[in-house]
C-alpha positions as CSV (number, residue, x, y, z in Angstrom):
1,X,-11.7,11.9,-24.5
2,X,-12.1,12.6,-21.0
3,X,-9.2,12.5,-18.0
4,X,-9.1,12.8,-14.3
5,X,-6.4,14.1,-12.7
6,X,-5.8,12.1,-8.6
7,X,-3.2,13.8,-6.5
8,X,-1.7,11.3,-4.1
9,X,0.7,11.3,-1.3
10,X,4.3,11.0,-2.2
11,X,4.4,7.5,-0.5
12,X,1.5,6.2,-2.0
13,X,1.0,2.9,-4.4
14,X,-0.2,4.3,-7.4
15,X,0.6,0.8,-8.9
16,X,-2.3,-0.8,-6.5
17,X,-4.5,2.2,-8.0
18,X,-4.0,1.8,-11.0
19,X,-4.5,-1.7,-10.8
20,X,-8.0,-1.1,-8.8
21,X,-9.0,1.6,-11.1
22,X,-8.7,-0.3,-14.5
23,X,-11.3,-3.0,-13.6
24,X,-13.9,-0.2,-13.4
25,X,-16.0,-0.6,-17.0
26,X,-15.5,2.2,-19.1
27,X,-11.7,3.1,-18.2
28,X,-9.9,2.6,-21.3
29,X,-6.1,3.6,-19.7
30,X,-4.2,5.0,-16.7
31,X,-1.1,6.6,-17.1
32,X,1.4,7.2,-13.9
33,X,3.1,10.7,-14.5
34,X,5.6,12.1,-11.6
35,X,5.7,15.5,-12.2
36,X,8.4,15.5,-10.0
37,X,10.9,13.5,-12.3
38,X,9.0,14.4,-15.5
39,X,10.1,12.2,-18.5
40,X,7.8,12.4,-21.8
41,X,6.5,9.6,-23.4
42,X,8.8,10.5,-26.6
43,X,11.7,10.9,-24.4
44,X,11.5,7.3,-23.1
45,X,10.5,6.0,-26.9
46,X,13.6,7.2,-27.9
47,X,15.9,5.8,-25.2
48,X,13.7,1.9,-26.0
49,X,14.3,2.7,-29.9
50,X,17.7,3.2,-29.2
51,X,18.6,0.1,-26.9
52,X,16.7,-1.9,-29.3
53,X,18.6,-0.6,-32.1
54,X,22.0,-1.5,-29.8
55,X,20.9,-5.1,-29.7
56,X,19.7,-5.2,-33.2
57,X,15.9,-6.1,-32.1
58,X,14.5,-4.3,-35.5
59,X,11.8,-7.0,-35.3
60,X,10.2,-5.1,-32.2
61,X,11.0,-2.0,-32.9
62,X,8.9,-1.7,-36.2
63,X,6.0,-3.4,-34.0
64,X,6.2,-0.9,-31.1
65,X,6.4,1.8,-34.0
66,X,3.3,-0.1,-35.8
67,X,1.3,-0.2,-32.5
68,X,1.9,3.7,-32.2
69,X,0.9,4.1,-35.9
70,X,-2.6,2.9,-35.4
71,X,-3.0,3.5,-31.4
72,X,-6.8,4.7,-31.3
């Protein structure tokens, strides 16, 4: 797999990017990381396994952990 890396201006919406950039064929995913408020992806996992453990939401929870399971 192949990534680019786009440095934009603190101000910026990298929403409206994103959104621009994922009708291009051939761009499988765009992920938003602020490396000034870095949070890992396992980090935030944890926090959504743990609120839907709160509200007893195990249906979703072993989907979301499926959909990890076999993420290509």
């Amino acid at each position: 797999m192949k990534s680019l890396k786009i440095n934009i201006e603190e101000n910026f919406d990298a929403e409206k990017l994103k959104e621009v950039l994922l009708q291009i064929k051939g761009i499988d995913s765009i992920e938003i990381i602020d490396e000034e408020n870095p949070e890992s992806e396992l980090k935030k996992a944890f926090a959504k396994t743990k609120e839907q453990f709160k509200k007893g939401d195990y249906e979703t929870l072993v989907n979301d952990i499926f959909d990890i399971l076999t993420k290509k």
